[in-house]
C-alpha atoms as one frame of an Amber mdcrd trajectory, in Angstrom:
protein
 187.222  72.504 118.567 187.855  70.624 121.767 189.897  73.343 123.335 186.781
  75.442 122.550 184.287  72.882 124.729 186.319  73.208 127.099 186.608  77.067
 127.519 182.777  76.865 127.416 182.447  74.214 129.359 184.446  76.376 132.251
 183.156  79.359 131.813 179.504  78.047 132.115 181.013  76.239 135.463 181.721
  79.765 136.594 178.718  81.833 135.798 176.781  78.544 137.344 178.699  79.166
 140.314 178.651  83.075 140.195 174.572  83.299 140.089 173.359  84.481 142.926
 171.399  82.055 145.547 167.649  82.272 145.578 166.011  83.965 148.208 164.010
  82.828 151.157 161.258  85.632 151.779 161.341  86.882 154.959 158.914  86.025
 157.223 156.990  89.273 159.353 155.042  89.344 161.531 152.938  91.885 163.203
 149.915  92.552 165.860 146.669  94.084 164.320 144.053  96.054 166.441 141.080
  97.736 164.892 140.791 101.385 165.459 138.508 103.199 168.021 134.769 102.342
 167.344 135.709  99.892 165.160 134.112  96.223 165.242 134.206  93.109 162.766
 131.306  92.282 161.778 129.875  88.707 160.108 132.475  87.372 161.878 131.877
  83.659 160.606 133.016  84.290 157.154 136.428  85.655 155.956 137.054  89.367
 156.891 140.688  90.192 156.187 142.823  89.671 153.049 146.462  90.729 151.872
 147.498  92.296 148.805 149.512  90.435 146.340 152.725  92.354 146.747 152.437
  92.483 151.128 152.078  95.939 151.657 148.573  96.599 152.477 145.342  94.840
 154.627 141.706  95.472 153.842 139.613  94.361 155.972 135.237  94.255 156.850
 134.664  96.527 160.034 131.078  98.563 160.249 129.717  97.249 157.492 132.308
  98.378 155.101 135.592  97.894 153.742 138.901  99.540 155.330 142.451  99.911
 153.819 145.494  99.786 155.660 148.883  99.679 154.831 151.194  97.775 156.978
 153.606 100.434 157.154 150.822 102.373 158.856 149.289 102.024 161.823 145.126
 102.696 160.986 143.169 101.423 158.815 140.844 104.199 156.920 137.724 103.782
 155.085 137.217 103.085 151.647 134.840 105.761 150.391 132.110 104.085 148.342
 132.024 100.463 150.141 129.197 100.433 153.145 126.954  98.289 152.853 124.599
  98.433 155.514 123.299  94.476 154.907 127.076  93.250 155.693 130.148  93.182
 153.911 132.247  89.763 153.222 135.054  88.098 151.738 137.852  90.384 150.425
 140.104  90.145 147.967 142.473  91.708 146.202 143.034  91.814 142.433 146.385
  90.722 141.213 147.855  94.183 141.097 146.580  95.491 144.275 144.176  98.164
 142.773 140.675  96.651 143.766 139.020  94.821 145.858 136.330  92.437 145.347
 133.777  91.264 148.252 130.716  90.272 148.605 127.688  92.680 149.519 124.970
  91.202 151.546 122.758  94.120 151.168 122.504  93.138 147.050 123.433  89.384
 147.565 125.713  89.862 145.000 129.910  89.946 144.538 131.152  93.472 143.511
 134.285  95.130 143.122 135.729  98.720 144.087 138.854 100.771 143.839 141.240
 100.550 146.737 141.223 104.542 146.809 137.136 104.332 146.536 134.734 105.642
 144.305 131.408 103.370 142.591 131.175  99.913 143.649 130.633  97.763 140.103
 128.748  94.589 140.828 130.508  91.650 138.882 127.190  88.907 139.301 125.029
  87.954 141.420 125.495  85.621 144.424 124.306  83.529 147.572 126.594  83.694
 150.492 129.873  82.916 149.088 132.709  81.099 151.121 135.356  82.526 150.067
 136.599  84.250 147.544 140.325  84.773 145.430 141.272  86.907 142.640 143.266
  85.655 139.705 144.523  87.140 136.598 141.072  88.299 134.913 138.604  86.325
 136.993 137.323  86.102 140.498 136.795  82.783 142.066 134.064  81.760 144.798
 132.388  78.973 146.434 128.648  78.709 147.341 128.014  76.459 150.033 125.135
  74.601 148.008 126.718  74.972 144.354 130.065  74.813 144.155 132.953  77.073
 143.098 132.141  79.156 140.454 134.203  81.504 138.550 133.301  85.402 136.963
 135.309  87.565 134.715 136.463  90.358 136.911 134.695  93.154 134.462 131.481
  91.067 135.369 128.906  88.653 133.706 127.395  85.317 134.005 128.872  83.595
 137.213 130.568  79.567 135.308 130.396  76.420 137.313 133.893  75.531 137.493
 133.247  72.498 140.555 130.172  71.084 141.477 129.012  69.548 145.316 127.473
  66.749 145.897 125.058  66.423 148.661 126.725  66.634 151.993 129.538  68.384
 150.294 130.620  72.139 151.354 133.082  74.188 148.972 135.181  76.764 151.321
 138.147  78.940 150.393 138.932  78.167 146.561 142.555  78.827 145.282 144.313
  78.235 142.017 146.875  76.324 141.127 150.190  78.171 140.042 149.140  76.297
 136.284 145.590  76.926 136.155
């Protein structure tokens, strides 16, 4: 029995040992110019936002949402997204197939395909300040309400933190457990 502990005991040693180290992502970095005729627009709010897994950029120039992938070198259009009222806030869903922003022109937050197609509006809203995506919800702040959170099919916008007065909400994030 004891010469047994000790042959696991060594062995576990060993593949402890053997695993491999954990990696340090690398860091990139890269220059970004808009394309010909291209121009940011609402520029005090957030206008760029990278996917989850680091291979693509969408970001609000025209009045509309463009998609580029950093392995390219233009961003194109995504068919479906103008919105002539102003476009804000991107962000990505978790597996990099929408996008969800906010639409000036129907004060509300909406979602579309990366590849384009019908925007679906997910509730309404006033302005948000920022925006994220996580698992099945989309969370934003309103300057004079809080941070609220939506599923990300759509419905009934939930007070998830109030403000006080004086108070401004700006950029919410969640925490890796919830």
């Amino acid at each position: 029995v004891a010469a047994s502990a000790v042959v696991a005991a060594l062995v576990g040693a060993v593949a402890w040992k053997a695993r491999p180290p954990a990696s340090t992502p690398p860091v990139t970095r890269f220059s970004f110019a808009l394309g010909e005729g291209q121009q940011f627009t609402n520029t005090g709010r957030q206008l760029v936002a990278l996917s989850p897994d680091g291979t693509q950029l969408v970001y609000v120039a025209n009045q509309r949402l463009y998609l580029r992938p950093l392995s390219g070198l233009k961003g194109l259009p995504i068919p479906g997204s103008e919105s002539p009222g102003g476009i804000t806030d991107p962000a990505f869903s978790p597996d990099g197939r929408f996008v969800a922003f906010f639409s000036a022109t129907d004060r509300a937050l909406k979602k579309i395909a990366v590849n384009g197609g019908a925007a679906v509006t997910l509730c309404p809203a006033d302005y948000p300040f920022g925006m994220t995506w996580v698992a099945d919800a989309v969370l934003f702040a309103e300057q004079r309400k809080g941070i609220s959170r939506v599923s990300a099919n759509g419905g009934d916008p939930e007070p998830i933190v109030t403000v006080r007065d004086g108070e401004v909400m700006y950029g919410p994030q969640l925490l890796p457990d919830g």
